[in-house]
N, CA, C and O atoms as a GROMACS GRO file, in nm:
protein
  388
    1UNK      N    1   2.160   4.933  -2.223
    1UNK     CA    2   2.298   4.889  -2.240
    1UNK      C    3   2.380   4.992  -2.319
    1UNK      O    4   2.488   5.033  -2.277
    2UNK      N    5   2.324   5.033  -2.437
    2UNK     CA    6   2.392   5.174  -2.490
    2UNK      C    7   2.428   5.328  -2.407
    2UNK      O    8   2.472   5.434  -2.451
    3UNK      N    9   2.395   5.293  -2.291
    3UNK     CA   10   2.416   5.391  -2.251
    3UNK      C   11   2.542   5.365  -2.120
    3UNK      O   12   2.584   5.456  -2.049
    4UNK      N   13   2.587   5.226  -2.109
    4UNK     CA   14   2.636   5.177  -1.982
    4UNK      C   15   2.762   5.205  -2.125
    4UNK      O   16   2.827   5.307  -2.103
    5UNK      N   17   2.802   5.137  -2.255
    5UNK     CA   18   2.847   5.114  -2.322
    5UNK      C   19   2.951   5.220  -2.389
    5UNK      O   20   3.071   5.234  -2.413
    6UNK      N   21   2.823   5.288  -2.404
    6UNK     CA   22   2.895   5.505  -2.390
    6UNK      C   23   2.982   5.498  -2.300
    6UNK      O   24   3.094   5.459  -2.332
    7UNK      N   25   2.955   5.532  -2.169
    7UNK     CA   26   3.016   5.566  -2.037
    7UNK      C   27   3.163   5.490  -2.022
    7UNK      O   28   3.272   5.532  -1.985
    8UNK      N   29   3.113   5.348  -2.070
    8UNK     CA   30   3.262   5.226  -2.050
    8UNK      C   31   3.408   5.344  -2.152
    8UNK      O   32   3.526   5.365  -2.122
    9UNK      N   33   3.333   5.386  -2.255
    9UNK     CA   34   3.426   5.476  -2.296
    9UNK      C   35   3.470   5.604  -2.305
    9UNK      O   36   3.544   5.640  -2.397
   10UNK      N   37   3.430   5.681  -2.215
   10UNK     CA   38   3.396   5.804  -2.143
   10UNK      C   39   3.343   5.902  -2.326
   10UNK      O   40   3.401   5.996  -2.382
   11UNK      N   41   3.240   5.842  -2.361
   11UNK     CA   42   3.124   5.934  -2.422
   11UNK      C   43   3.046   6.011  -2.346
   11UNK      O   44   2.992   5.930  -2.271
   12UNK      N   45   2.999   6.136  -2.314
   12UNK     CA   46   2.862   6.164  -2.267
   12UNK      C   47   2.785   6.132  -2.315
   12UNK      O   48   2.779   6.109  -2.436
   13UNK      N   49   2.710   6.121  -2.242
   13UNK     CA   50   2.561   6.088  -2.231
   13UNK      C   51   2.456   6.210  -2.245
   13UNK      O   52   2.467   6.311  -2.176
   14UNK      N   53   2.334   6.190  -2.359
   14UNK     CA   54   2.227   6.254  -2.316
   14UNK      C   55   2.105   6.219  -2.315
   14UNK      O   56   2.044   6.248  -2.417
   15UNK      N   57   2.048   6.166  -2.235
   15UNK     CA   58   1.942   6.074  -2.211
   15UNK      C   59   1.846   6.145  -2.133
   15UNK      O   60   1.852   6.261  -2.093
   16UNK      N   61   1.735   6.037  -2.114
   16UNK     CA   62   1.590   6.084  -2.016
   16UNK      C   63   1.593   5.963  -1.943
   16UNK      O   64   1.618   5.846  -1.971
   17UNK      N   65   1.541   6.056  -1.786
   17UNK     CA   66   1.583   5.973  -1.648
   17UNK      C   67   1.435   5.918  -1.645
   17UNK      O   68   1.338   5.978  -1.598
   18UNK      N   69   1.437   5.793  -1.703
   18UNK     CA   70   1.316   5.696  -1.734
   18UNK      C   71   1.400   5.576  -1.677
   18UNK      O   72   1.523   5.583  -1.679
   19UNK      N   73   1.335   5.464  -1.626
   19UNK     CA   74   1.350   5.349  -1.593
   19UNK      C   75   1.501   5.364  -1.466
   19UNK      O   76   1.506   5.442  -1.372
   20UNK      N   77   1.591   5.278  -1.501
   20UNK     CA   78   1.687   5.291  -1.409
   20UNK      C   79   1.805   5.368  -1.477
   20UNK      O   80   1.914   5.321  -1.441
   21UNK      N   81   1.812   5.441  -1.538
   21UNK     CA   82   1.881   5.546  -1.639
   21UNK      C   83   1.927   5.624  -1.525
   21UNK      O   84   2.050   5.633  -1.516
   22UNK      N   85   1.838   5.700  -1.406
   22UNK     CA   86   1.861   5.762  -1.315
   22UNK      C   87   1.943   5.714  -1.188
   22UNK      O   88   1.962   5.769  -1.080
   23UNK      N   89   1.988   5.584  -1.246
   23UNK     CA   90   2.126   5.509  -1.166
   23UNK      C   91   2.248   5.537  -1.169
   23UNK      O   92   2.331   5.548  -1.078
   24UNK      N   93   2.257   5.551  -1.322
   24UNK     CA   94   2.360   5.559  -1.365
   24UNK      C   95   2.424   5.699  -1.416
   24UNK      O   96   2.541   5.722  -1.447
   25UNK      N   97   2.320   5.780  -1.416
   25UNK     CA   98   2.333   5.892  -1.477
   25UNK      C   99   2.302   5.974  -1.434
   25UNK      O  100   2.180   5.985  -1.425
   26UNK      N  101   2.363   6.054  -1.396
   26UNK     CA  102   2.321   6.203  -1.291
   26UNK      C  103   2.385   6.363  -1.368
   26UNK      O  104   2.494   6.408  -1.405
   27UNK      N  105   2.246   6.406  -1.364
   27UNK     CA  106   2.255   6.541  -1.442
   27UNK      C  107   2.366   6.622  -1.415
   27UNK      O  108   2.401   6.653  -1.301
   28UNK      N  109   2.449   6.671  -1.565
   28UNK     CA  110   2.528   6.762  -1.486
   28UNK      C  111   2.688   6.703  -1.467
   28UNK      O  112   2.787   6.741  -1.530
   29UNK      N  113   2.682   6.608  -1.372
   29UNK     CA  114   2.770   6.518  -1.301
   29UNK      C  115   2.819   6.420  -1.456
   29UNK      O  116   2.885   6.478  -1.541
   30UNK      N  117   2.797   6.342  -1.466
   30UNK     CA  118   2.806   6.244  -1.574
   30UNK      C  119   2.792   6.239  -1.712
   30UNK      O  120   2.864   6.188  -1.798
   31UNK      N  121   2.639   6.329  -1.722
   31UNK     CA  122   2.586   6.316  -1.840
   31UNK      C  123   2.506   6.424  -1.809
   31UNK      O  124   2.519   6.492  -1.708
   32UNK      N  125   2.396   6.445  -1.922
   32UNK     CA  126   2.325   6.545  -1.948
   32UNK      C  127   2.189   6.468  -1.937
   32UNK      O  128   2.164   6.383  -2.023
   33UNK      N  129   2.090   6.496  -1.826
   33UNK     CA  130   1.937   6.422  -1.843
   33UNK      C  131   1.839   6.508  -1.923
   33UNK      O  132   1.854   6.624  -1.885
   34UNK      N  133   1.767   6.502  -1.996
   34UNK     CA  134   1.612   6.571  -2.018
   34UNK      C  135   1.476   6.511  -2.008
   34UNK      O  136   1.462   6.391  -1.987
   35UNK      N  137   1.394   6.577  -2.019
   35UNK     CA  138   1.257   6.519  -1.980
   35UNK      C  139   1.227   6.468  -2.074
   35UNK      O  140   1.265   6.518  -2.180
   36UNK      N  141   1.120   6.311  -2.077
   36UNK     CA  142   1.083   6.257  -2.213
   36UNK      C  143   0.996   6.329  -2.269
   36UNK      O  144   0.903   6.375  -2.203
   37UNK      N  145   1.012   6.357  -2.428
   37UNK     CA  146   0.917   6.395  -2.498
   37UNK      C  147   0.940   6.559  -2.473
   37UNK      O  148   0.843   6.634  -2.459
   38UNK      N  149   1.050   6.598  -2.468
   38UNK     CA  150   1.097   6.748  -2.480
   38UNK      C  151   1.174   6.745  -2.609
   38UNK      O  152   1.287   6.701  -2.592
   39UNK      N  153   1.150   6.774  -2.718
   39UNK     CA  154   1.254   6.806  -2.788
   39UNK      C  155   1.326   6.916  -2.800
   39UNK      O  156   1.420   6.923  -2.880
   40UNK      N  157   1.295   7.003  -2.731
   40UNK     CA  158   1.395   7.117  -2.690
   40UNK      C  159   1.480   7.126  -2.614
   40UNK      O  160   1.588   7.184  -2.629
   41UNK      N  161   1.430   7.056  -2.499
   41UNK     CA  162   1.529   7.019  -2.378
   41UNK      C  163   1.668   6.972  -2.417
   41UNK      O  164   1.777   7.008  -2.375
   42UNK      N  165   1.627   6.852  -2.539
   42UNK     CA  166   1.700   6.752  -2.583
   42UNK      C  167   1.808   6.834  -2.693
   42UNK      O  168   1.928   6.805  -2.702
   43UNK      N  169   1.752   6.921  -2.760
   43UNK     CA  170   1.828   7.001  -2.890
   43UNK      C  171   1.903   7.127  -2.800
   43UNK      O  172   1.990   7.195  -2.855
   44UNK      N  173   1.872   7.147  -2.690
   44UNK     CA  174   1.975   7.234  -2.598
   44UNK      C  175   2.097   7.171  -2.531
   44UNK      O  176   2.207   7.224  -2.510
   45UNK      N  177   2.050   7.033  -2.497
   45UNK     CA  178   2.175   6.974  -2.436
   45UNK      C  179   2.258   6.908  -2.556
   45UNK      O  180   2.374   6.884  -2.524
   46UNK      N  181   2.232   6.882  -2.654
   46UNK     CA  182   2.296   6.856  -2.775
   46UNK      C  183   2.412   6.988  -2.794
   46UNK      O  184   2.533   6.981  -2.772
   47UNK      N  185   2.352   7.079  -2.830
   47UNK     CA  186   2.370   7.235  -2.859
   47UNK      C  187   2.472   7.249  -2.729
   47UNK      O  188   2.586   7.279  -2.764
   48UNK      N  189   2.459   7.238  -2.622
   48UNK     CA  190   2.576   7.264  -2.506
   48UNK      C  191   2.698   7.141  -2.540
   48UNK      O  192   2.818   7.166  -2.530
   49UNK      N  193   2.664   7.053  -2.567
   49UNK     CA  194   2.777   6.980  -2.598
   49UNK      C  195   2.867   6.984  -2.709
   49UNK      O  196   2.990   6.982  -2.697
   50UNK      N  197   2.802   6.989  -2.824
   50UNK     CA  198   2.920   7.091  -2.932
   50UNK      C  199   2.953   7.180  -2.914
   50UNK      O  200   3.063   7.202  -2.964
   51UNK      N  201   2.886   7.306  -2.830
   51UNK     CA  202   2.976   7.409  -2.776
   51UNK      C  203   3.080   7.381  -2.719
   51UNK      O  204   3.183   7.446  -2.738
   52UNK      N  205   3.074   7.296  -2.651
   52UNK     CA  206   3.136   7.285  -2.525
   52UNK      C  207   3.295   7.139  -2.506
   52UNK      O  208   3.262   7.038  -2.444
   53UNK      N  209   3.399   7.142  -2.542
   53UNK     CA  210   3.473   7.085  -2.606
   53UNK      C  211   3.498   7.025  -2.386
   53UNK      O  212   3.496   6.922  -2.318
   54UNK      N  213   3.513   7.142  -2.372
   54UNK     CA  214   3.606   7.102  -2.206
   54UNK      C  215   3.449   7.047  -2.138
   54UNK      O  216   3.462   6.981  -2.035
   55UNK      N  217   3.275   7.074  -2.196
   55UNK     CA  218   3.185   7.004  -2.073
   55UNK      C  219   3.198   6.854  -2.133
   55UNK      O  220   3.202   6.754  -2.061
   56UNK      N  221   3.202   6.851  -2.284
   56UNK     CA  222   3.262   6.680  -2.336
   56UNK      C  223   3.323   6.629  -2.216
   56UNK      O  224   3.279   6.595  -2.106
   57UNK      N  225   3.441   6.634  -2.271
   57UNK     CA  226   3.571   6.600  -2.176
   57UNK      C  227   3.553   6.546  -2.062
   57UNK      O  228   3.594   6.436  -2.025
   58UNK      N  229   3.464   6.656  -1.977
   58UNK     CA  230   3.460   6.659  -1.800
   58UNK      C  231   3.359   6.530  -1.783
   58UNK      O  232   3.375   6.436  -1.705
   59UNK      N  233   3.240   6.554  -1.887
   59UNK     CA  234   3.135   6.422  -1.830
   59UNK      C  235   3.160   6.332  -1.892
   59UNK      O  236   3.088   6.238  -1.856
   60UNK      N  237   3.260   6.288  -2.012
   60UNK     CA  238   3.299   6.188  -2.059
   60UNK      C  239   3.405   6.136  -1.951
   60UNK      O  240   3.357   6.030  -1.914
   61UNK      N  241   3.504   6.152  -1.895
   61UNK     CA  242   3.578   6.134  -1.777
   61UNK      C  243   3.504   6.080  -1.690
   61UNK      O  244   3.503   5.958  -1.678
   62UNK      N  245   3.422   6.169  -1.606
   62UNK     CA  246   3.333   6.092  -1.480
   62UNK      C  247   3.253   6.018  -1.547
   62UNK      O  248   3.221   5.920  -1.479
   63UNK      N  249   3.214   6.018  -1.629
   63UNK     CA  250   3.143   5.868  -1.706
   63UNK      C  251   3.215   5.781  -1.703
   63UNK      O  252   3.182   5.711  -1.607
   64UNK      N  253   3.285   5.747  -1.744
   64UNK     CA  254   3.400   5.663  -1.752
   64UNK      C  255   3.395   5.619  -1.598
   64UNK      O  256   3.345   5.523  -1.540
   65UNK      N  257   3.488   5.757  -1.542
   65UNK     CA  258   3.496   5.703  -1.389
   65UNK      C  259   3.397   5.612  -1.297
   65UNK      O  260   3.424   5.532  -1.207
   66UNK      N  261   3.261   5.656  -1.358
   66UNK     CA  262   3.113   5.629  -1.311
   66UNK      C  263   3.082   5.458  -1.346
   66UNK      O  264   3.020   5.376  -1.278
   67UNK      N  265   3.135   5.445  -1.447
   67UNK     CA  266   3.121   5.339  -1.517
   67UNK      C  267   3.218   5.212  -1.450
   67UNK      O  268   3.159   5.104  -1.446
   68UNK      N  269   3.365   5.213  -1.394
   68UNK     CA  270   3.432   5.168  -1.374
   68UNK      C  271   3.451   5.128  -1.227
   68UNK      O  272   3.539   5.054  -1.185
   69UNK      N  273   3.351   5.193  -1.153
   69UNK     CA  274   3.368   5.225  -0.998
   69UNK      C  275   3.217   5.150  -0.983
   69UNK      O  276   3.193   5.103  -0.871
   70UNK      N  277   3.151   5.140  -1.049
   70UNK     CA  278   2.969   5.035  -1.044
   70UNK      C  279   2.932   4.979  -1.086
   70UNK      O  280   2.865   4.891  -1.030
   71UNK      N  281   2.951   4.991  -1.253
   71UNK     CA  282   2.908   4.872  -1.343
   71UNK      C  283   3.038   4.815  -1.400
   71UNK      O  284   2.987   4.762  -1.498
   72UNK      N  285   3.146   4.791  -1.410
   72UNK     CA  286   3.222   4.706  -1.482
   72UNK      C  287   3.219   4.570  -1.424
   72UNK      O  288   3.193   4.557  -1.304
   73UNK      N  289   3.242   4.475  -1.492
   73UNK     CA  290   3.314   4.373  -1.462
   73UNK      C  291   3.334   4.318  -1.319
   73UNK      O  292   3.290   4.223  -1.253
   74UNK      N  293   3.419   4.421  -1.302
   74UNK     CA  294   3.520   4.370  -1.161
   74UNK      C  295   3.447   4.495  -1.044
   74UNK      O  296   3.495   4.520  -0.933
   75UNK      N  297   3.362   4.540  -1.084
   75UNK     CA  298   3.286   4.618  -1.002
   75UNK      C  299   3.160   4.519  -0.942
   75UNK      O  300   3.125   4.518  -0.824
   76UNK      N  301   3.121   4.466  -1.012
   76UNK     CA  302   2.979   4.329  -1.007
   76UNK      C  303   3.053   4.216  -0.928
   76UNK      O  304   2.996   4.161  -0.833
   77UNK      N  305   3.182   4.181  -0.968
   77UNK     CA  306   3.247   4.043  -0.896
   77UNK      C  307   3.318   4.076  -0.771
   77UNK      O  308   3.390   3.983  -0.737
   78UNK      N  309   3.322   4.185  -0.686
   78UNK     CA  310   3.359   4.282  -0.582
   78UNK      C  311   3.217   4.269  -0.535
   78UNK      O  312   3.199   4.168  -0.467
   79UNK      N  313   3.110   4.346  -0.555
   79UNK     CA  314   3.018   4.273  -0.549
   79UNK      C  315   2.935   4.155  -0.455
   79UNK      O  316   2.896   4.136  -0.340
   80UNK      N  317   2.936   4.090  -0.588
   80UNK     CA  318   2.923   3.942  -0.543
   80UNK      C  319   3.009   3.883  -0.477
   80UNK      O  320   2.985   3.763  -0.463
   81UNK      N  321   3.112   3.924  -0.424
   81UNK     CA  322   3.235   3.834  -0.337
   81UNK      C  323   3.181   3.861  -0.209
   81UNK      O  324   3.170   3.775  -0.122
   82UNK      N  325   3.142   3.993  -0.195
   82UNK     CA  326   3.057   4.092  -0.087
   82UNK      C  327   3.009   3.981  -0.026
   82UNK      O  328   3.037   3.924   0.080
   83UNK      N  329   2.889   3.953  -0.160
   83UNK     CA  330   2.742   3.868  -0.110
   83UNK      C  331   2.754   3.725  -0.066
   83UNK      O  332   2.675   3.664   0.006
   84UNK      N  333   2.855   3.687  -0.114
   84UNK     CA  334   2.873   3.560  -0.049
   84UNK      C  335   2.958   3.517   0.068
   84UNK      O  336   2.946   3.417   0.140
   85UNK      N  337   3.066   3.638   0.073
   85UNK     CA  338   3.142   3.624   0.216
   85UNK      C  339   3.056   3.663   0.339
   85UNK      O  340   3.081   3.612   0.448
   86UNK      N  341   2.945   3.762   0.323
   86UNK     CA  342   2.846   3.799   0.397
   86UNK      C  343   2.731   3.628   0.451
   86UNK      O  344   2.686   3.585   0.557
   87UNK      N  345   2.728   3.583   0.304
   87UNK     CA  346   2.640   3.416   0.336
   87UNK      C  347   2.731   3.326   0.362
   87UNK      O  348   2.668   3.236   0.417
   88UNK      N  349   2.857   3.291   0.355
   88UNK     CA  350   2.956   3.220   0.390
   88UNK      C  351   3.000   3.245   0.529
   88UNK      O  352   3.035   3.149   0.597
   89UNK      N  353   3.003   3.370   0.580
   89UNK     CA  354   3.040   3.395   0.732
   89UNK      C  355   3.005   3.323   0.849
   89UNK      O  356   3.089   3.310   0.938
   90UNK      N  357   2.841   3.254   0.863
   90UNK     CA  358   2.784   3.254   0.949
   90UNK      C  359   2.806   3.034   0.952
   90UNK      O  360   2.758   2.951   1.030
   91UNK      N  361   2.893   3.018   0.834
   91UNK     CA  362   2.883   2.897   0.792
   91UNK      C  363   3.041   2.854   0.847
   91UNK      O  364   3.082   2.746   0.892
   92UNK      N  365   3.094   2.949   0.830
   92UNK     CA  366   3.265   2.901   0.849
   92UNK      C  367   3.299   2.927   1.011
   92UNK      O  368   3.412   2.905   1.055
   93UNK      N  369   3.175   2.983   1.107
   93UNK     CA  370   3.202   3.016   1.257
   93UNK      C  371   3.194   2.874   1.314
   93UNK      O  372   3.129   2.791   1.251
   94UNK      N  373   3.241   2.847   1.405
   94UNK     CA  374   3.238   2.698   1.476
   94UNK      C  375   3.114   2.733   1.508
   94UNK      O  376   3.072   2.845   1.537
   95UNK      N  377   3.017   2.566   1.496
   95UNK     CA  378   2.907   2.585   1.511
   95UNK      C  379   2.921   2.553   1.732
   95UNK      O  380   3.028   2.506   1.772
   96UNK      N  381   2.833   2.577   1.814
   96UNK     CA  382   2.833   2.534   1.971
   96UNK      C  383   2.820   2.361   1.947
   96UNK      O  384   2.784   2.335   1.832
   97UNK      N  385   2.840   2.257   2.021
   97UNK     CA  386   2.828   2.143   2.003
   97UNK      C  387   2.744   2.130   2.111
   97UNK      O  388   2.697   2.020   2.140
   0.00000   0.00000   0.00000
């Protein structure tokens, strides 16, 4: 959730693509991934991000964007309106008599 939470406010991200992390977060693109149990990996992408004022910016933005377009709110209830007009369809056709 801390990491969906980041994104809602266009923070980057620097995480390891463990569990479903690799959903939401795409190297590069969004956020910054490393391998678990690298701490170098991890102290380089740190290290690129205080350098880096405009790579902030860019993956905090498409985070955001990332965040607002799949996981928000009204992204889930879009969604689910999907899933039920899809199970509601076959219910609202005149049935043959």
């Amino acid at each position: 959730m801390a990491i969906l939470e980041a994104m809602s406010h266009g923070i980057p991200v620097v995480t390891t693509p463990v569990g479903a992390i690799g959903d939401a977060v795409r190297d590069g693109e969004n956020g910054l991934l490393v391998e678990p149990g690298d701490p170098e990996a991890l102290a380089t992408a740190l290290v690129r991000l205080v350098g880096s004022a405009a790579l902030c910016r860019s993956l905090g933005i498409r985070s955001r964007d990332r965040f607002l377009a799949d996981f928000s709110l009204e992204a889930h209830v879009a969604r689910l309106r999907g899933i039920y007009a899809g199970v509601a369809a076959p219910l609202a056709s005149p049935q043959p008599a």
